[in-house]
C-alpha positions as CSV (number, residue, x, y, z in Angstrom):
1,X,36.0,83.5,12.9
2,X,35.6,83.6,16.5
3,X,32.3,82.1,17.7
4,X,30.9,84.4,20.4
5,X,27.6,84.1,22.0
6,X,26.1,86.1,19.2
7,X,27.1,84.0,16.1
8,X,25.9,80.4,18.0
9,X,22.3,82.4,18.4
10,X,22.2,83.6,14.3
11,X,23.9,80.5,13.4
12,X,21.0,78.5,15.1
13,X,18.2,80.4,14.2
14,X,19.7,80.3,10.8
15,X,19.5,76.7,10.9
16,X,16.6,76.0,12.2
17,X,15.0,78.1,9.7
18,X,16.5,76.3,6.8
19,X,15.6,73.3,8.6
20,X,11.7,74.1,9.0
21,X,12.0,75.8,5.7
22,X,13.5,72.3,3.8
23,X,12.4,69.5,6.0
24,X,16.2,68.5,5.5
25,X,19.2,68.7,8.5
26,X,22.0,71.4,7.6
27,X,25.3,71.8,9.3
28,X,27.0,75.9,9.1
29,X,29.5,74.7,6.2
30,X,27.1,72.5,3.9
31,X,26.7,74.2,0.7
32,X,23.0,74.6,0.3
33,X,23.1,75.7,-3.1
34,X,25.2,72.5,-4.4
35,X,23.4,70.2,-2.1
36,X,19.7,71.4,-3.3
37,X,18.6,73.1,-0.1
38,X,18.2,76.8,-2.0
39,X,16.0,77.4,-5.3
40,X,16.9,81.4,-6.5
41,X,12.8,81.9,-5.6
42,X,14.2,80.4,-1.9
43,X,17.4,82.3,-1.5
44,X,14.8,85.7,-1.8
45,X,13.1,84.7,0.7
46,X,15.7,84.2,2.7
47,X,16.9,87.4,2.2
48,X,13.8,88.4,3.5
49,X,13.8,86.4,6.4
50,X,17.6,87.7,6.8
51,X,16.5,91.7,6.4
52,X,13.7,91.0,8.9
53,X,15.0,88.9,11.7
54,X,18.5,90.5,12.1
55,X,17.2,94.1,10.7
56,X,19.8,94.3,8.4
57,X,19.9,95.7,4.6
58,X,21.5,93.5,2.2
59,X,21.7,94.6,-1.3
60,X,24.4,95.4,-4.1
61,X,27.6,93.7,-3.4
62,X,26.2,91.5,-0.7
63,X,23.6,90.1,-3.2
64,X,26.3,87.3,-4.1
65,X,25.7,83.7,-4.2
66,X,29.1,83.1,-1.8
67,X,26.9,85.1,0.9
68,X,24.1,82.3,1.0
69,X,26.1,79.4,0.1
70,X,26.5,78.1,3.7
71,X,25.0,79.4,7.0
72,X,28.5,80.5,8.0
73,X,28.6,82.8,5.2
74,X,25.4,84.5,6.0
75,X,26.4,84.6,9.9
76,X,29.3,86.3,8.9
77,X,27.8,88.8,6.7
78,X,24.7,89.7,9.4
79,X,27.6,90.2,11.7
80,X,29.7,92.4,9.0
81,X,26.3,94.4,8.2
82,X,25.5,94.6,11.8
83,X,28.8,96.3,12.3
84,X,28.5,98.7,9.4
85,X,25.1,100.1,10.9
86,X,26.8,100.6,14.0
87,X,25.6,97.9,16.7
């Protein structure tokens, strides 16, 4: 994936969120499930926070666990369901 200006913004603000969110330091390829950062009652609200910030609608096939495993997964599908609606 190339890493234009747009992915280093989501990718930060992703991280910072989980950061404020977890009191815990995350790098874009850590596997937050695995490593105990996301509860299923979590990874909602982050879907939430996800829907909101990048006004984006994920649901049906994009409800899948490799989506939210690491932050580059969910840059990646913000930027996939960006393009999809057209922006």
């Amino acid at each position: 994936m190339g890493t234009s200006t747009e992915n280093v913004s989501v990718e930060q603000q992703l991280l910072s969120f989980l950061e404020e969110r977890t009191k815990t330091p995350w790098t874009p390829d850590r596997d937050l499930f695995a490593d105990g950062g996301l509860s299923s009652l979590f990874a909602m609200e982050l879907v939430v926070h996800l829907e909101s910030t990048y006004d984006i609608m994920v649901a049906g096939p994009d409800l899948q666990l490799m989506n939210f495993r690491t932050v580059n997964a969910m840059v990646a599908m913000v930027d996939r369901l960006r393009q999809a609606a057209g922006e």
